[in-house]
C-alpha positions as CSV (number, residue, x, y, z in Angstrom):
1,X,5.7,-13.0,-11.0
2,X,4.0,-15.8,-13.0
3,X,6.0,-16.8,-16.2
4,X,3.9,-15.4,-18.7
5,X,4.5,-12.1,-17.3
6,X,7.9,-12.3,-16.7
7,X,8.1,-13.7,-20.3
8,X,6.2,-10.4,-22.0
9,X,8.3,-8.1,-19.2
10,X,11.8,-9.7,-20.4
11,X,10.9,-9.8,-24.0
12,X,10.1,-6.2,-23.7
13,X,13.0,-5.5,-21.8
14,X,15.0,-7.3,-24.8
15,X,13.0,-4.7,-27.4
16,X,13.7,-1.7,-24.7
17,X,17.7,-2.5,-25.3
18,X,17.8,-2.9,-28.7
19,X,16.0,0.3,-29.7
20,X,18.4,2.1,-27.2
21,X,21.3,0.5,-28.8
22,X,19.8,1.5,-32.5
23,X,20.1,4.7,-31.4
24,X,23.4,4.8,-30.5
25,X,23.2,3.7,-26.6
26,X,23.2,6.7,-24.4
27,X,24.7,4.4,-21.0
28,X,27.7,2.3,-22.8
29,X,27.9,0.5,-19.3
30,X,24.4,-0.6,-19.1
31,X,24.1,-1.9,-22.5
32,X,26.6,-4.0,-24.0
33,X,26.6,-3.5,-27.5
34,X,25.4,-5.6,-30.9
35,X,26.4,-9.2,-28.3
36,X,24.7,-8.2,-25.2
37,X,21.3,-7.2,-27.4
38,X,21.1,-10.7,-29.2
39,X,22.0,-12.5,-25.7
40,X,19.0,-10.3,-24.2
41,X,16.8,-11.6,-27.3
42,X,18.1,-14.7,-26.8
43,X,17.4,-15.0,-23.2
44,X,13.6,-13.9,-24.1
45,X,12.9,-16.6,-26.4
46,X,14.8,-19.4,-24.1
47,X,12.5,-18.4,-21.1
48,X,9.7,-18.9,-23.5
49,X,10.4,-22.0,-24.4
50,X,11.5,-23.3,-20.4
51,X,14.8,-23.3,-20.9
52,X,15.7,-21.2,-17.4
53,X,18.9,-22.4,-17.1
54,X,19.8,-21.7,-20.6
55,X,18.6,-18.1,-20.2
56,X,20.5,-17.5,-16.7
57,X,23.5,-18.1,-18.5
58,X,22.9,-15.6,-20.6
59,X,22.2,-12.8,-18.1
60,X,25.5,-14.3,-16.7
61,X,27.7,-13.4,-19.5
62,X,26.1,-10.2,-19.9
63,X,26.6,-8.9,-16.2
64,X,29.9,-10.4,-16.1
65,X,30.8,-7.3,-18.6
66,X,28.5,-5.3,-17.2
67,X,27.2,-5.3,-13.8
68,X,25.1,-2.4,-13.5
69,X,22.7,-3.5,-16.7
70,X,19.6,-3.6,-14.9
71,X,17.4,-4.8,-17.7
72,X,19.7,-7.7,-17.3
73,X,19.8,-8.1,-13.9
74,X,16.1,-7.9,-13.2
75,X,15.2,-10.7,-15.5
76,X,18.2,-12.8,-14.0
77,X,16.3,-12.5,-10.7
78,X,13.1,-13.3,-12.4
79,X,14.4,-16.7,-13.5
80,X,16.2,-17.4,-10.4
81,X,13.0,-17.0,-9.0
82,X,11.3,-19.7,-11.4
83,X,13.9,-21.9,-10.7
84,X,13.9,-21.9,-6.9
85,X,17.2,-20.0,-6.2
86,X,15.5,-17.1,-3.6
87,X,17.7,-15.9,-2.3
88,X,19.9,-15.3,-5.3
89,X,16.7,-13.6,-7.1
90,X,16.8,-11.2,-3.9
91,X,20.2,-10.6,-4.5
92,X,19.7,-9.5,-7.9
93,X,16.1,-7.2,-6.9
94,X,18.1,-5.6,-3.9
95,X,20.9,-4.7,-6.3
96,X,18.5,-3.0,-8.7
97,X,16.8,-0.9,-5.9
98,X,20.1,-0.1,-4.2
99,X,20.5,2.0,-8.3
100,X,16.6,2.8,-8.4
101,X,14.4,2.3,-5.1
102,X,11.1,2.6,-7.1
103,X,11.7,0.1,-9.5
104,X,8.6,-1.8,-9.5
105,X,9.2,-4.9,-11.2
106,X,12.0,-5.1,-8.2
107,X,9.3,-4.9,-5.6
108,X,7.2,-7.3,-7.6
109,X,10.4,-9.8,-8.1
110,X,11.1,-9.7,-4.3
111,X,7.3,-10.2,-3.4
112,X,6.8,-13.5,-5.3
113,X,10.3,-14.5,-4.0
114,X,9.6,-14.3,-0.7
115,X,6.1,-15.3,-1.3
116,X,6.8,-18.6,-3.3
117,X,9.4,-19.6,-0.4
118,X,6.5,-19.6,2.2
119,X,7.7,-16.1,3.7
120,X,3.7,-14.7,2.7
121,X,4.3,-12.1,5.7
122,X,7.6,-10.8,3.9
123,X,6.0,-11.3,0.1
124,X,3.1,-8.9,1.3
125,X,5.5,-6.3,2.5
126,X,6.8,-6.2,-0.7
127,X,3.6,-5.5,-2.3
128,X,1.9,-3.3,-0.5
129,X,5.6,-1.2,-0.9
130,X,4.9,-1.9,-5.1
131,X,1.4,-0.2,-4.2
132,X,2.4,2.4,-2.5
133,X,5.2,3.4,-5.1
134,X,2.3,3.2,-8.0
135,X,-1.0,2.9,-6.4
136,X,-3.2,0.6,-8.0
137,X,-0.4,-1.4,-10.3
138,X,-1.9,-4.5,-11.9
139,X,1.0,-6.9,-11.1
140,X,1.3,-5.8,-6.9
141,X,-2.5,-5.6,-6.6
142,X,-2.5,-9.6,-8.4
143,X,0.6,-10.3,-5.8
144,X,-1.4,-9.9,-2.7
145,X,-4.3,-11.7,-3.8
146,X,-1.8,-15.0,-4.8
147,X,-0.1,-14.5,-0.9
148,X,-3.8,-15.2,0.1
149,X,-4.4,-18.0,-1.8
150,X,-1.6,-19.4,-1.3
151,X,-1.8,-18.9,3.0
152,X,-5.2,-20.3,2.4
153,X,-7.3,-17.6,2.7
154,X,-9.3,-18.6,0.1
155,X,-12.4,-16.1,0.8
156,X,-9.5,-13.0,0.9
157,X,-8.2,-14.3,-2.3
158,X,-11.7,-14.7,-4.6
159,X,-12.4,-10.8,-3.5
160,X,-8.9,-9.5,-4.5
161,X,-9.2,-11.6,-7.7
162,X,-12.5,-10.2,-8.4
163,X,-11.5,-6.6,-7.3
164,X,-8.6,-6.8,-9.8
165,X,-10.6,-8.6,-12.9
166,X,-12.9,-5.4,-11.9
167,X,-10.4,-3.1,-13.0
168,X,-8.5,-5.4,-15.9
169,X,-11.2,-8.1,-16.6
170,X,-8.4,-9.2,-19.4
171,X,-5.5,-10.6,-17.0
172,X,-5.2,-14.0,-17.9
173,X,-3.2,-14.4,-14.8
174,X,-5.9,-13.2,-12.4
175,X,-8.2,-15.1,-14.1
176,X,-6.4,-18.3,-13.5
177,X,-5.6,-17.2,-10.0
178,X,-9.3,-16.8,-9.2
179,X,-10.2,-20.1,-11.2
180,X,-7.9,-21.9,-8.6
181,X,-9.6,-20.4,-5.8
182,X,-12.8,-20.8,-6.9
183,X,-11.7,-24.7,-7.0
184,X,-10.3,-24.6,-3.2
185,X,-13.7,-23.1,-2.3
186,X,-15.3,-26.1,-3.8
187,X,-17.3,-23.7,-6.4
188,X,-16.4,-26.0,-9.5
189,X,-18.9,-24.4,-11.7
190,X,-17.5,-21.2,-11.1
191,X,-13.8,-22.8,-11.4
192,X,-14.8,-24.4,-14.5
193,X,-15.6,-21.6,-15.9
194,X,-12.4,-19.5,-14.8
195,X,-10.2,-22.0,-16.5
196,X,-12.4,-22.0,-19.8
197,X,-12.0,-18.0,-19.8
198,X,-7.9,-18.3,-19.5
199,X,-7.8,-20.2,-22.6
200,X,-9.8,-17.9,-24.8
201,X,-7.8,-15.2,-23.3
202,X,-4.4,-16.8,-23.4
203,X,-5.0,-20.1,-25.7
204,X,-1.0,-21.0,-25.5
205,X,-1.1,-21.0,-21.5
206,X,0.3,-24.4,-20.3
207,X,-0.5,-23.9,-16.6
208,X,-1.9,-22.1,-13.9
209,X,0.8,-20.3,-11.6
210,X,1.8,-21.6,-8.7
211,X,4.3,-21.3,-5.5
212,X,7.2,-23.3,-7.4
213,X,8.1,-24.9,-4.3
214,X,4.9,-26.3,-3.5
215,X,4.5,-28.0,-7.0
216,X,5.8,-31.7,-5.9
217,X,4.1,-31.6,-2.4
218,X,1.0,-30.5,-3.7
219,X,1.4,-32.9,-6.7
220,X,1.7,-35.6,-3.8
221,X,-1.1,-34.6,-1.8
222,X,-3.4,-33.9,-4.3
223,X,-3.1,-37.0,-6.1
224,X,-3.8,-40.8,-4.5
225,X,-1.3,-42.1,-2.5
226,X,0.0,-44.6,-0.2
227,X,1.6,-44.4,2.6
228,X,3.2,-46.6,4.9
229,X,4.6,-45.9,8.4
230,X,6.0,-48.2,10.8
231,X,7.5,-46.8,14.7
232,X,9.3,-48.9,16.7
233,X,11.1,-48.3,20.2
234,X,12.0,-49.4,23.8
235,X,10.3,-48.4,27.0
236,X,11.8,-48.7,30.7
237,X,9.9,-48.8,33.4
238,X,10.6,-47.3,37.1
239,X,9.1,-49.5,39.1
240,X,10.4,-52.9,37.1
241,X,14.0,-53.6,35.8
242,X,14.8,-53.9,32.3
243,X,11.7,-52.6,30.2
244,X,10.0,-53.9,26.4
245,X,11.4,-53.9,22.7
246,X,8.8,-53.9,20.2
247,X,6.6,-52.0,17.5
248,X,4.8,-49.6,18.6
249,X,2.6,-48.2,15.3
250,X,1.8,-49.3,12.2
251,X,-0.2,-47.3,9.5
252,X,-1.3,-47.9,6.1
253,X,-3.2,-45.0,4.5
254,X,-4.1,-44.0,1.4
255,X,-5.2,-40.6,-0.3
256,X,-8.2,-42.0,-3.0
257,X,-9.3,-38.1,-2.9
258,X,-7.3,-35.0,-3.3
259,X,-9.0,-33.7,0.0
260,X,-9.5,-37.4,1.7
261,X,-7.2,-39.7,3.7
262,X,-7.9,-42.9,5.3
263,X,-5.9,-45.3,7.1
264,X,-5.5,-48.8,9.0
265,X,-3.4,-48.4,12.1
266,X,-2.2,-50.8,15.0
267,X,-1.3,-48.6,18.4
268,X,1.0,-50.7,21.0
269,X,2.1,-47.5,22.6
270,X,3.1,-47.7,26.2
271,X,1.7,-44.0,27.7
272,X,0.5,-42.9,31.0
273,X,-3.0,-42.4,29.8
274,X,-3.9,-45.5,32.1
275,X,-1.6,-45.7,34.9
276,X,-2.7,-48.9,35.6
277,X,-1.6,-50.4,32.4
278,X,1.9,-49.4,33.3
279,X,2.3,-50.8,36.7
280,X,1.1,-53.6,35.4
281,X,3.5,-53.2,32.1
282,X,1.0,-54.6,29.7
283,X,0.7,-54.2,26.4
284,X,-2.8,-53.3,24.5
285,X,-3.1,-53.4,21.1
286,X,-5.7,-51.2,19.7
287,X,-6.7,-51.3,15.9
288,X,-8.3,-48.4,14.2
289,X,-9.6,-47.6,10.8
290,X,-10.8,-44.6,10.0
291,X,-10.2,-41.1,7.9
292,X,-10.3,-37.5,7.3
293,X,-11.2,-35.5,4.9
294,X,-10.3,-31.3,4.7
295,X,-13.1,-29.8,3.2
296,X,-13.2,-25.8,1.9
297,X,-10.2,-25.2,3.1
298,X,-10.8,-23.9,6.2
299,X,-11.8,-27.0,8.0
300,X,-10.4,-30.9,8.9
301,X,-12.7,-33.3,10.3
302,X,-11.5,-36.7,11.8
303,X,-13.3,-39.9,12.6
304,X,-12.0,-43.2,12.9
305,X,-13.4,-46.7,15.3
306,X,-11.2,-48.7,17.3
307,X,-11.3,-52.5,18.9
308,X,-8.9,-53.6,21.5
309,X,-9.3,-56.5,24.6
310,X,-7.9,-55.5,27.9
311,X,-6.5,-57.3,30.9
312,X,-9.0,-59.8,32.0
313,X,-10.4,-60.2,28.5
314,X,-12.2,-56.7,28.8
315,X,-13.4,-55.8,25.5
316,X,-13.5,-52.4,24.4
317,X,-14.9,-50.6,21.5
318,X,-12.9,-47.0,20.9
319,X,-14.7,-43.6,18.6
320,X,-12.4,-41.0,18.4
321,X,-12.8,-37.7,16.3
322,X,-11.3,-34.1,16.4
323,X,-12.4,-31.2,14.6
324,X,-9.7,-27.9,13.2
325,X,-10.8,-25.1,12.3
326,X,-8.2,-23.0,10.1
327,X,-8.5,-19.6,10.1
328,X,-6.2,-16.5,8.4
329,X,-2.4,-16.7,9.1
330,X,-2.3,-20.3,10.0
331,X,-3.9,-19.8,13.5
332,X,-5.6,-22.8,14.2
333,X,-8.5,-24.0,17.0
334,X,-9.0,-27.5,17.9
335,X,-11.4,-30.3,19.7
336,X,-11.8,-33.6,19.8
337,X,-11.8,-36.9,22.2
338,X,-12.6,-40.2,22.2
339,X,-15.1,-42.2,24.0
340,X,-14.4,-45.9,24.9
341,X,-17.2,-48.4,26.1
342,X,-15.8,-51.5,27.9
343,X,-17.5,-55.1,27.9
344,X,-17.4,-54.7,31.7
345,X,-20.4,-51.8,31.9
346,X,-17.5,-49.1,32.3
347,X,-17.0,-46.4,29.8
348,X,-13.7,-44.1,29.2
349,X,-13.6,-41.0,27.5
350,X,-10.8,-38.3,27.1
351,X,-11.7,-34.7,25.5
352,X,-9.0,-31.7,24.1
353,X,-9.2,-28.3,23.0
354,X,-6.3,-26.8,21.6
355,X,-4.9,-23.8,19.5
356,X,-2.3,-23.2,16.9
357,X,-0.6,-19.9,16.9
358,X,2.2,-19.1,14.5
359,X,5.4,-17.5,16.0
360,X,7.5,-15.9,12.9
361,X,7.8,-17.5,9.5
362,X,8.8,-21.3,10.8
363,X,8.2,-21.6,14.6
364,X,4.5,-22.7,16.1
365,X,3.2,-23.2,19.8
366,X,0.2,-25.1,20.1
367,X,-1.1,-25.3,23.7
368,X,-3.7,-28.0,24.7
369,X,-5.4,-28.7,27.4
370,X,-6.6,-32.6,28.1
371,X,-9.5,-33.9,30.4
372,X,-10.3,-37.8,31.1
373,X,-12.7,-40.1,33.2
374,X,-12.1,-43.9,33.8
375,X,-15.7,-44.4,34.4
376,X,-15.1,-45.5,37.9
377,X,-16.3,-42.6,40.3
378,X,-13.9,-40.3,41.3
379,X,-10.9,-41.6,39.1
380,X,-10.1,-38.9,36.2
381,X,-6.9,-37.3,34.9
382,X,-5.9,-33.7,33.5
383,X,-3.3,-32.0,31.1
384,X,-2.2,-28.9,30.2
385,X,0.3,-29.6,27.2
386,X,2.9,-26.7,25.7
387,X,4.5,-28.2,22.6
388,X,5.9,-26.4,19.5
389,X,7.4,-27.3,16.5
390,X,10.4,-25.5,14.4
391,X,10.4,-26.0,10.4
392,X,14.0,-25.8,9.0
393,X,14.5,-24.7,5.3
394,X,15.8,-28.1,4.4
395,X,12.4,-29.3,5.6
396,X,13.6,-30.8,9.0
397,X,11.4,-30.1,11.5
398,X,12.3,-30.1,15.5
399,X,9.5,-30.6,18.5
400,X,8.8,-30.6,21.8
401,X,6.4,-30.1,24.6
402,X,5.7,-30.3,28.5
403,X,2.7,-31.3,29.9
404,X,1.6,-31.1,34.0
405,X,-1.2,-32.4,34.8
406,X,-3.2,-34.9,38.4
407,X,-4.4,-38.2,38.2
408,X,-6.6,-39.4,40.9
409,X,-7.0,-43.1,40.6
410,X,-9.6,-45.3,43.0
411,X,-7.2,-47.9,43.8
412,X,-5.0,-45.7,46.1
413,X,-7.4,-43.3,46.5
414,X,-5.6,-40.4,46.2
415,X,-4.1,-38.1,43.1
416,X,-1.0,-37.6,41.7
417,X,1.4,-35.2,39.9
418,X,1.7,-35.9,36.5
419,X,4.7,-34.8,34.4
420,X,5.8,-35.9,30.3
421,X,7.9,-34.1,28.6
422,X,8.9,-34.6,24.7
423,X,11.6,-34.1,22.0
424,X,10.8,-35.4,18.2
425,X,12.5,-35.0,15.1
426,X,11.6,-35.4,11.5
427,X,14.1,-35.7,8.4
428,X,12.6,-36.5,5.3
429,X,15.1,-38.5,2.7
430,X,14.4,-37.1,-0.7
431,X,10.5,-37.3,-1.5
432,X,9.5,-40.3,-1.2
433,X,10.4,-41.1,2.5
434,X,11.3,-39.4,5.9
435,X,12.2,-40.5,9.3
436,X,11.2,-39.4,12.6
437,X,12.8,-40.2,16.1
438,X,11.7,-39.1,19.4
439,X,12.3,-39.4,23.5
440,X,10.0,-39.1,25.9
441,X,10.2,-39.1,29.9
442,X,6.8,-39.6,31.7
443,X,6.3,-39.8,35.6
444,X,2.9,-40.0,37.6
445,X,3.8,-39.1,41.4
446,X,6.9,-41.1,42.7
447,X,7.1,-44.2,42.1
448,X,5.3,-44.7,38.2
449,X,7.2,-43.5,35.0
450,X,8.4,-44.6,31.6
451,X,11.0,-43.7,29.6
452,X,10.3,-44.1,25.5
453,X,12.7,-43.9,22.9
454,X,11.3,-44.6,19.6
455,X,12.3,-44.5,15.8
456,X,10.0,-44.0,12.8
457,X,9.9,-44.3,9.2
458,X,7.5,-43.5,6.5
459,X,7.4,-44.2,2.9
460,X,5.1,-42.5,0.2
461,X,4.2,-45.0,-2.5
462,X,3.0,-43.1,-5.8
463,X,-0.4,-44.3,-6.7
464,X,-2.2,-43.6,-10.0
465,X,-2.3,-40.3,-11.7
């Protein structure tokens, strides 16, 4: 739950104990006498004041003595939550509902720990299990509408923010969570005037609540950047011996808007989008520049221009764009292409349409399909691409995909089997920097293929704040 309520629910909890122990203390093992009621008071005001840590130690000493103190045991899991320790916090809501299965700040614990994690399926659960133990409960109804601003279902979000403020126009916390949607829907006005209403309601709020683990990335993203990426690799051919050693991309981008990102890039990859090229093994550099910018959340639209000079000192000018559309529970739709009009009267153009469909809480299949003309008559290619993409907890991610697909090319006048098939790998290397390998295998009918293995490395340069 969002610190300010956890601070008010703890302190409470505190107050809850030490009127029970005034009175004499009807459960000697869930309260610990005169030392466990200070350490609970304690606790409260270190929480207040951001000292987690100092307040976990606390609830530490406490259960030690006394394991079945649930007062003690909930807010333990509350600030295990705040400090990033999941699936400790679960241990420590589980354990309470094992004693009472209704216990509602439980199901509220376990729905924001699953929910600040990226598990927004599992957070829900827990909510909607909150609602139906007390239908209509302030802090489950606020719950679900964070897991949908948070998935990036902004529209969800601003009507269960205004459904709750409907019933408790006073929640500070809804407020905020609606102010921060009403930003993400590019309605600053509106935002503006969220934000001004949480500090007349709560004037000694320091923030606006947030998935805890998403704080540094979305610090990152949201504020300029630079970054700088550089692949290199080898490439054998079939039909030669030996093969090439070289770079293969460069990028330099930078983020001078919390939605925009634009970029300089240099592409020498060797690929069998023009089979020619690789019987031929030559290398084109093509340079882009160019940028995208993710506008209300729901949409990302790319554009970027391209010069390169091919064999026989063909120039040739390259557009590419591609449009994604996001829509609830990180399915996505995709299409885009890129047109290229050569100095020789000829012009190339390739088109995709893809989808994005989310398989459990980390996996993702995307399949595309991919459709290209040479401008000669008759010579085209197609692709029907399978990849997917598994996200580790430790923030490795693991790829791969297989493509079929024909080429039918005018110099042999006839078409071709096309096969490529892909693994990648991404490790990033604290914040500011990740690596990326990959291997690739790509054959058009007998004779033509290329083998790639390449390594990668970016590097994210903090820019002003």
């Amino acid at each position: 739950m969002p610190l300010n309520s956890i601070c008010r629910t703890i302190a409470f909890s505190a107050l809850c104990v030490s009127v029970a122990w005034a009175r004499g203390g009807e459960n000697p093992r869930q309260l610990s006498g005169e030392s466990a009621v200070l350490l609970m008071q304690d606790a409260a005001r270190l929480i207040a004041s951001g000292s987690l840590g100092a307040a976990e130690a606390s609830y530490n000493t406490i259960l030690q003595g006394h394991p079945d103190n649930t007062e003690a045991r909930l807010a333990r899991g509350h600030v295990r939550a705040w400090q990033h320790k999941y699936e400790e916090a679960r241990d420590d809501f589980l354990a309470v509902l094992r004693l009472d299965p209704n216990n509602l700040s439980a199901l509220d614990g376990l729905g924001y720990s699953f929910a600040w994690a990226g598990a927004y399926d599992e957070g829900e659960k827990w909510f909607r299990r909150a609602l139906g133990t007390a239908p209509g409960q302030i802090e489950a109804t606020r719950g679900l509408a964070y897991v949908a601003l948070w998935r990036g279902d902004v529209r969800e979000a601003i009507r269960r923010f205004e459904g709750l403020l409907a019933q408790a126009p006073s929640d500070a916390d809804a407020v905020a969570g609606l102010g921060q949607a009403y930003l993400a829907a590019d309605r600053k006005r509106e935002a503006r005037e969220a934000f001004q209403r949480v500090q007349q309601l709560d004037p000694g709020r320091r923030g606006v609540p947030r998935p805890p683990q998403q704080t540094a990335e979305a610090g990152r993203l949201t504020s300029p950047v630079l970054e700088l990426t550089a692949w290199g690799g080898h490439t054998w051919f079939n039909n030669q011996s030996g093969g090439d050693t070289g770079l293969r991309f460069a990028e330099l981008a930078a983020w001078p808007a919390r939605n925009l990102r634009v970029w300089f890039q240099l592409d020498n990859g060797l690929s069998l989008d023009n089979v020619a090229l690789v019987q031929a093994n030559r290398q084109v550099r093509t340079y882009y520049a160019g940028g995208l910018v993710n506008w209300r959340q729901h949409y990302t639209t790319r554009l970027d221009a391209g010069w390169r000079e091919l064999p026989g000192k063909i120039e040739q000018k390259i557009v590419r764009a591609e449009q994604v559309v996001f829509f609830q529970r990180a399915y996505t739709f995709k299409v885009g292409g890129w047109a290229g009009p050569r100095s020789d009267g000829r012009i190339e153009w390739v088109t995709h349409t893809g989808i994005g469909v989310p398989l459990g809480k980390r996996f993702r299949l995307e399949p595309t399909f991919f459709y290209s003309r040479s401008g000669l008559p008759g010579e085209k290619q197609w692709r029907q691409l399978l990849s997917g993409e598994y996200a580790f907890k430790n923030r490795w991610r693991l790829g791969g995909g297989l493509a079929v697909g024909r080429a039918m090319t005018v110099s042999s006048n006839a078409s071709c089997g096309l096969w490529d098939r892909f693994v990648n790998v991404s490790v990033p290397i604290g914040d500011p920097s990740q690596v990326q390998f990959i291997f690739r295998r790509e054959t058009a009918g007998r004779s033509n293929g290329i083998t790639v293995i390449g390594f990668g490395y970016t590097l994210y340069l903090p820019g002003r704040r």
